[in-house]
C-alpha positions in Angstrom: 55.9 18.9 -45.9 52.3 17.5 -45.3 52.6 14.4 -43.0 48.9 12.4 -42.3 48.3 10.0 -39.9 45.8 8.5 -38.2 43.8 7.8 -40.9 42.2 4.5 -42.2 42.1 3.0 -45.7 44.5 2.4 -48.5 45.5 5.3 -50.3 45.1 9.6 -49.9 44.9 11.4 -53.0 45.9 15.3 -51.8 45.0 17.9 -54.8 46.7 21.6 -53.9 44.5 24.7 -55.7 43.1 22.2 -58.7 47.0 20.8 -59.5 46.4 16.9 -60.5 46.0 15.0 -57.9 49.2 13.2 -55.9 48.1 9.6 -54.4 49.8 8.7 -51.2 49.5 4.9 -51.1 53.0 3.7 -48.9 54.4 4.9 -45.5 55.4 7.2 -44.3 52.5 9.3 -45.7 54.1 12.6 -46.2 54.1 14.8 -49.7 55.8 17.8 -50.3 53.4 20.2 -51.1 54.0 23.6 -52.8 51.4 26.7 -51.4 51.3 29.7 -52.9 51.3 32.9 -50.7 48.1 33.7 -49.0 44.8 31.2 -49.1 45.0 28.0 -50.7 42.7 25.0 -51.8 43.6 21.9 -50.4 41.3 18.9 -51.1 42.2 15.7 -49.8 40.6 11.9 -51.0 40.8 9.1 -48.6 40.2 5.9 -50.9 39.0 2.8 -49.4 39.7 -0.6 -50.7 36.8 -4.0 -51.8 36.6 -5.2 -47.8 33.4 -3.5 -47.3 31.5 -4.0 -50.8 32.4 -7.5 -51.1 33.6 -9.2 -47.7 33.5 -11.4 -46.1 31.3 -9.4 -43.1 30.2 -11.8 -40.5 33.9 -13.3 -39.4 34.3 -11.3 -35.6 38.1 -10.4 -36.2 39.6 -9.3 -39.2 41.2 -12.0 -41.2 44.7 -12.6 -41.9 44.0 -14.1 -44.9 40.8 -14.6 -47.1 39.9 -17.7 -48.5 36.4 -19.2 -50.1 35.9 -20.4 -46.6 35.6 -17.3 -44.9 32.9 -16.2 -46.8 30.8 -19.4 -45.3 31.5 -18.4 -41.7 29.4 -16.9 -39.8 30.5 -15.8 -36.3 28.3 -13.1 -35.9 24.9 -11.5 -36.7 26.2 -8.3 -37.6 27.7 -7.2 -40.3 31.8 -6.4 -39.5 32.7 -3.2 -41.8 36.4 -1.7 -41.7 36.7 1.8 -40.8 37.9 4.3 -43.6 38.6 8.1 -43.3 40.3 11.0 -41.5 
């Protein structure tokens, strides 16, 4: 059993020595995984989500909810990304 955590975004994708590819997108993040005896090929694909390509960037907290408005608001100078990855 393969459990992840601590990791950031909305969905892992986990391919196992070029299987297709399983995507992990609800808790409790865990996939039974198969190896084969001796070395195996484990890729795994953290997949992020639209926050960061299309915003809205300058609110200083993340929003609860996104509206037209909150791409008009401009709390900060900096651009506010979210965090994806292992």
């Amino acid at each position: 059993m393969a459990v992840f955590s601590g990791w950031s975004g909305t969905a892992l994708g986990l391919r196992l020595n070029g299987d297709a590819e399983r995507i992990i997108a609800w808790p409790p993040y865990e996939a039974a995984l198969t190896p084969e005896c001796g070395k195996n090929d484990l890729a795994v694909t953290v997949y992020g989500h639209r926050r960061n390509a299309l915003g809205p960037f300058y609110l200083a907290a993340k929003p609860y909810l996104v509206t037209p408005r909150s791409f008009r608001t401009y709390e900060t100078a900096e651009k506010q990304l979210v965090p994806c990855g292992l």
